[in-house]
N, C-alpha and C positions, 0 to 999 in steps of 0.2 A: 578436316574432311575434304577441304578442295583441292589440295594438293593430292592427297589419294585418286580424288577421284581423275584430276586432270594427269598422272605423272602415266608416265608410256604410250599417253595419247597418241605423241605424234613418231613416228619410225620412219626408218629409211628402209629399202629394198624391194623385194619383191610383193605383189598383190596379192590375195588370198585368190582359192581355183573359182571361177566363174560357172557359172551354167552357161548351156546351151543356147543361141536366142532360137525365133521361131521359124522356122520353112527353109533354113539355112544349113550347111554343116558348121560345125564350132570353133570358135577362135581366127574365124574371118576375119569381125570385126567385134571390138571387145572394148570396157570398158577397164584400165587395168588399175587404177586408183584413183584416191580424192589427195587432190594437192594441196599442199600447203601454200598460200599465199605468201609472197617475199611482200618485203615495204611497198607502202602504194597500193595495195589489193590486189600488186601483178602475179597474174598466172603463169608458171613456170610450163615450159613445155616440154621440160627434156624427161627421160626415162628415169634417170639418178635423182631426179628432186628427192627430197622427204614429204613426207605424204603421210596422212589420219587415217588409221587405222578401225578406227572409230570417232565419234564426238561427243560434244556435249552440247542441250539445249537448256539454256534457264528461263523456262515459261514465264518466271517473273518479272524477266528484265524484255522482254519483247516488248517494241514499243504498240501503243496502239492505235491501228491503221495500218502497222506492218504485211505487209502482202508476202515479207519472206520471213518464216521462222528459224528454220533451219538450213543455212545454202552447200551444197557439195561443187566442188568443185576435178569434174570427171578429167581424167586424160582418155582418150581415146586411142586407139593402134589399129590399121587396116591394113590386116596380112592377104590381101590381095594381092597376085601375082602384079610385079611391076611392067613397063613399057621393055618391050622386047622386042629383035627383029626389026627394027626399024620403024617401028611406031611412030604416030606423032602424037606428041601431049602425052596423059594420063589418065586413059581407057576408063580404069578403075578405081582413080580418085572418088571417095563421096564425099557428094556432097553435102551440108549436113542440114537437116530441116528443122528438129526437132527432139525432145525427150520425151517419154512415155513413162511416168513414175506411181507406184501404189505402196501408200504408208500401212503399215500394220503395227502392231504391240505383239511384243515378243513376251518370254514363258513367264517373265518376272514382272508384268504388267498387273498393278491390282484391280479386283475385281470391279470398282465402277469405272475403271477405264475400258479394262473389256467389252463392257456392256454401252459404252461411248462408242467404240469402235463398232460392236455387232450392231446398234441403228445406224450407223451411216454407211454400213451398206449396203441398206437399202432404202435409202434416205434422198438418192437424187433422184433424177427425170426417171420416169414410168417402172420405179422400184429396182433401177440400178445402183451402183455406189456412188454416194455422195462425191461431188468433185475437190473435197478436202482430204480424201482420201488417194482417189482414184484420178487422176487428170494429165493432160497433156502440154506442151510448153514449148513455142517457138523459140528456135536458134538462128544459128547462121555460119559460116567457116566450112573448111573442108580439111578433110583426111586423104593424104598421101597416099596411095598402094607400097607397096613392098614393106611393110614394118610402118609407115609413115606415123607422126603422133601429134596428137591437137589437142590442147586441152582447152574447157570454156566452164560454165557458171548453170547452176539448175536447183532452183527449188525445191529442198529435200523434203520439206515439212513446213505447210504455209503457215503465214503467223496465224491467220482465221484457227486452222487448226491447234498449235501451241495456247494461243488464249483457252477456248472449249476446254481441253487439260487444265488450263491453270482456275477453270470457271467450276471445274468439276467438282472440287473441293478435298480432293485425295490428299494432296501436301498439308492443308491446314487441319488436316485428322490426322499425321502421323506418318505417311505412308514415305516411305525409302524413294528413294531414285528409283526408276525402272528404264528399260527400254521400248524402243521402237526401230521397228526397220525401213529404210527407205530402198526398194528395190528399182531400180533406173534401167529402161534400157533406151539407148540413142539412135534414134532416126533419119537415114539419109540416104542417096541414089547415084548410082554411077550414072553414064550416060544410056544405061540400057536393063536397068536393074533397080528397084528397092532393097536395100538393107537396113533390117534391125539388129544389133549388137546383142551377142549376149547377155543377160542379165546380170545386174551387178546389184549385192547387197551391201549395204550399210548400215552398220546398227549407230544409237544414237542414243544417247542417253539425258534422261529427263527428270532433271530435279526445280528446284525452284529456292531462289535465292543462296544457290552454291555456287554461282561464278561472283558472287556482289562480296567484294573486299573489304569494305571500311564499315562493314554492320556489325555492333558490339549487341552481342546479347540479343539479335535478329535486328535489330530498330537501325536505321538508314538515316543519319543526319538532315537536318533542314538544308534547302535550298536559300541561299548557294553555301560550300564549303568555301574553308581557309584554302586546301590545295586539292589536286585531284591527282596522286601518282599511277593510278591506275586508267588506262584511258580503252581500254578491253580490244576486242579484237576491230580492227578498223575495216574489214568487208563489212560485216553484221556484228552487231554489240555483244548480240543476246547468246552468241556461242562460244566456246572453246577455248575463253582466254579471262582471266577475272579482269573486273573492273568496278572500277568508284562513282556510286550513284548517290544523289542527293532526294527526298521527297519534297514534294510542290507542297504551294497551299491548301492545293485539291486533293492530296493525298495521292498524288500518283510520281512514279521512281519515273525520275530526271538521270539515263545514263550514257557517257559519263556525265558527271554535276557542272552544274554554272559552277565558276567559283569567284570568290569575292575577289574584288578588284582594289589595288594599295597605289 
């Protein structure tokens, strides 16, 4: 099953079409994929990377305290006219401030998570949506004018949120993987302007203990194991890459596991 579910994740080429962002004409400034991480967690900047097409989230393996459940990581592109005529600098570089992100459950989401989703939003301050849904999220860096491209790190789906799912009780009744969407758009200002980027979706997919490798027949070996070949994805554990966890004595997955020491 994990192989299914992870195989054609990740693709090379082009982004899917974006929407429009708000008060702007489209394709100003845009968000045009989630990059793949090379070794090290480094974020590639260039257009040709390979790039996630989609993800995956295993609510089981989110540690707890995590503040990030699910992380994307945007390229950005600011097709602003570049310096011309004899300018100085880059008029219409933005600068970047910020992300503006809202999770949803998409068609195949079962019914008590819907119903998860439809209180929280209206679950925050003065019967707004809840900020595990709906929230905002300082940056920093800039975008080039003419084509320029930047890619940085954002919050797709907090782990607060991934626990809630995983608290919900839908995987230990039966229920399939489903999705959710993370819709992103990126915030920042030339020296005489705000720009919000068009919107970018990302869908995301949530099972629970389908990234965990060495679990025979569900059950996750004691801490510590003999080895750990599986050491998962090294930004965030809890996405898009399998790996080998151990259980504590308090019953909670250690991942990747201590492993015994010779």
């Amino acid at each position: 099953m994990t192989s299914a579910i992870l195989r054609g994740l990740t693709l090379a080429g082009a982004a899917a079409m974006l929407l429009a962002g708000c008060g702007q004409p489209p394709d100003q400034f845009i968000i045009i994929q989630n990059q793949v991480p090379e070794a090290g967690c480094v974020i590639p900047t260039t257009l040709g990377s390979v790039y996630r097409s989609t993800g995956v989230i295993d609510v089981a393996v989110v540690p707890t305290g995590a503040t990030i459940g699910y992380e994307i990581f945007p390229l950005l592109q600011n097709n602003l006219p570049p310096p011309s005529g004899g300018q100085q600098g880059d008029p219409n570089r933005i600068a970047l401030s910020g992300y503006d992100v809202d999770v949803s459950p998409m068609d195949d989401a079962p019914a008590a998570i819907l119903d998860l989703f439809s209180t929280l939003q209206t679950s925050g301050t003065d019967g707004m949506p809840d900020q595990l849904i709906k929230y905002s999220e300082p940056t920093s860096g800039s975008v080039a004018s003419g084509g320029g491209n930047t890619s940085s790190g954002v919050n797709g789906l907090p782990g607060a949120l991934a626990r809630k799912i995983h608290d919900a009780g839908v995987f230990q009744a039966g229920a399939a993987p489903f999705h959710v969407e993370a819709t992103i758009r990126a915030v920042g200002r030339t020296t005489i302007k705000q720009y919000t980027s068009d919107a970018f979706h990302f869908p995301i997919l949530v099972c629970s203990g389908c990234l965990i490798a060495n679990a025979v027949d569900g059950r996750v070996p004691a801490c510590p194991t003999s080895s750990a070949a599986n050491q998962g994805n090294e930004c965030n554990v809890a996405q898009d890459q399998v790996v080998d966890c151990c259980t504590t004595n308090s019953g909670e997955l250690l991942c990747p596991p201590t492993v015994t020491s010779r």
